[in-house]
Steps between C-alpha positions, in 0.01 A plus 500: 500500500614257762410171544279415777674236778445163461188400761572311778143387580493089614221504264734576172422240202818267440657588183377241166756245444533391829558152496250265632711518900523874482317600801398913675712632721289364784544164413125450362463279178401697202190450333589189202324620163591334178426631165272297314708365139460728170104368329392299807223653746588663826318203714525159330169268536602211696542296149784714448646490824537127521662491209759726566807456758452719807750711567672468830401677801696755645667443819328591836380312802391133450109477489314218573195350323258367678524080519315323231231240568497179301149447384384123645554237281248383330415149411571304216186606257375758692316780351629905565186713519701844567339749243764653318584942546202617267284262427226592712544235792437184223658218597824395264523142474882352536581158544799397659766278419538163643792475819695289286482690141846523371448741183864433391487103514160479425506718133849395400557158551726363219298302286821227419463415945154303341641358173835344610284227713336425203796499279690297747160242451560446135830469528467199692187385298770490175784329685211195619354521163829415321605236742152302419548531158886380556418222735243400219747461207731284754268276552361497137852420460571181739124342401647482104178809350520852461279819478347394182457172556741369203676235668213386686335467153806316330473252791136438420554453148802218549278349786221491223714309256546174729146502620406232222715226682444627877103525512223234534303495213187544660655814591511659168170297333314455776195254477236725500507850366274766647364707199306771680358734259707352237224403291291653223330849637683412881370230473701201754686264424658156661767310298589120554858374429433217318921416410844616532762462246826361583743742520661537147703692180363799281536411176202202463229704724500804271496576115804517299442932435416567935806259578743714289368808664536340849851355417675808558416553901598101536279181654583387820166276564184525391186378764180462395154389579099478360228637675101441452214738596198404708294374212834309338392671177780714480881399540860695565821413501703768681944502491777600692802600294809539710775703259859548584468826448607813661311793650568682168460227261158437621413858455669510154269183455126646630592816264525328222211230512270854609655706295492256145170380617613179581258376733254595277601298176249140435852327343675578884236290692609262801437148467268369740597165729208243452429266811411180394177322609357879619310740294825627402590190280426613193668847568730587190591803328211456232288542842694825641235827485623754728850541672694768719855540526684718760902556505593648849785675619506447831596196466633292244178341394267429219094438601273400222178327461292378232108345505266305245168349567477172655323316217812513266349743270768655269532898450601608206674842604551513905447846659726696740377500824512884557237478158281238572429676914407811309151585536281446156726221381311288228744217470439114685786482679386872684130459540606201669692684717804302425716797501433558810581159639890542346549831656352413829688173573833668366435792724445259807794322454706770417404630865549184638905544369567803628423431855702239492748714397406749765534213763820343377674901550357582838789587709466349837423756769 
């Protein structure tokens, strides 16, 4: 049978496969269809057609969209009331950003742009802090002291040593003595120098067994002087012993006599210095009932002091001081209170020697 001939008709349908500028014989634009891919629908929702390239359009003659209008600006804070496509004509509430909101420099700043400032800040804070600390150990330097105060303290101790030549006497045993609270229960006190001792040797104004243990720190001078209370029924002689000892020596020294008991013992007693034609004439060591005797180390220096009653009575055993202040003490010598008249005047003067001290190592400003 033979074929039929091929139509001519400007309606024929262009043959599949064309490519996408095949075009009729007359020169019209074939109609563009594009075969969905295999498993996805034949029209996309418009999820899936955002997400997927568009393909490109086949050429023909330009066409022109209309010209967009910019929606007015809003101001900064304003409020959009356009209801959204299907929610019923409800307002949607969208604020809008600020003119100036940079989401890029705003969210990620680096965080080291804030801590190099404050690094910087420290820095400098070391750098002052070690030059005050530097200029500090110069000048600790060129004033003769340091940090800890060791030289400073050396200088006091020597100083100490030459105080027994360089002081007035009323200096050290002042005239009167202000016992406040000194007494019996807190009781006050006032002490009246009634004689000063010239300035002498060691070995006569104390026993034979306290002079051996003294020996070994050395006896530059020895000042004393004899005190009377108020009622002159009690009297004290209180001492000054300048050693040639060292700084370490004198602690060596104070260990031992605390340490052994020492200044504790009735056979290591100071002798007392009796004034005559006072109420301290007939003070001798038969008369001696309570004593106290203090070996510093800041400063090469023995204080002691030693009280009996006025009348010349004897005591058969004399009483530390530290004993006889304790409260419920039975003995004379401590319900008289006469420990607490050794250990108050010692204490006085002892405080009356190390301001001098003080004073004589002030460093002029």
């Amino acid at each position: 049978m033979p074929l039929p001939p091929e139509s001519t008709s400007p309606t024929a349908t262009p043959q599949r496969g064309a490519g996408n500028g095949a075009t009729s014989h007359d020169g019209a634009a074939p109609a563009h269809t594009t075969e969905p891919p295999h498993g996805e629908p034949a029209h996309p929702n418009e999820t899936t057609t955002r997400l997927r390239p568009v393909p490109p359009s086949p050429p023909g003659p330009a066409q022109t969209s209309p010209p967009r209008t910019q929606a007015p600006r809003r101001p900064v804070g304003a409020v959009d009331l356009t209801p959204l496509p299907g929610t019923a004509g409800r307002p949607f509430v969208r604020f809008a950003r600020p003119e100036h909101y940079d989401d890029s420099t705003t969210r990620l700043r680096p965080v080291g742009a804030r801590l190099r400032p404050r690094a910087a800040a420290a820095a400098a804070c070391l750098v002052l802090g070690l030059g005050l600390i530097g200029g500090a150990a110069t000048g600790t330097l060129l004033t003769g002291g340091d940090s800890d105060g060791t030289v400073s303290a050396q200088s006091a101790y020597r100083d100490a040593a030459e105080l027994w030549h360089g002081i007035p006497v009323d200096q050290l045993f002042p005239r009167t003595l202000d016992g406040e609270g000194a007494g019996p229960g807190g009781a006050d006190r006032t002490w009246t120098r009634i004689g000063v001792a010239p300035d002498s040797g060691c070995q006569k104004a104390f026993d034979p067994l306290l002079y051996k243990a003294l020996r070994p720190a050395g006896c530059l001078r020895l000042l004393r002087a004899t005190y009377t209370d108020a009622t002159q029924s009690n009297v004290t002689t209180v001492g000054l012993l300048f050693t040639s000892a060292d700084a370490e020596a004198s602690k060596a020294l104070r260990t031992r006599f605390t340490e052994e008991g020492l200044d504790r013992r009735p056979d290591l007693v100071p002798r007392p210095y009796a004034v005559p034609d006072t109420v301290a004439a007939h003070f001798g060591d038969a008369q001696r009932a309570t004593w106290s005797l203090n070996v510093l180390t800041d400063a090469p220096v023995v204080v002691y002091a030693v009280s009996a009653f006025a009348d010349g009575r004897t005591v058969a055993e004399p009483q530390p001081a530290a004993e006889a202040m304790k409260p419920g003490a039975t003995t004379a010598p401590a319900q008289a209170g006469l420990g607490h008249e050794a250990q108050g005047i010692a204490d006085r003067v002892e405080r009356g020697l190390r301001k001098a001290v003080q004073k004589s190592t002030e460093q002029p400003s």
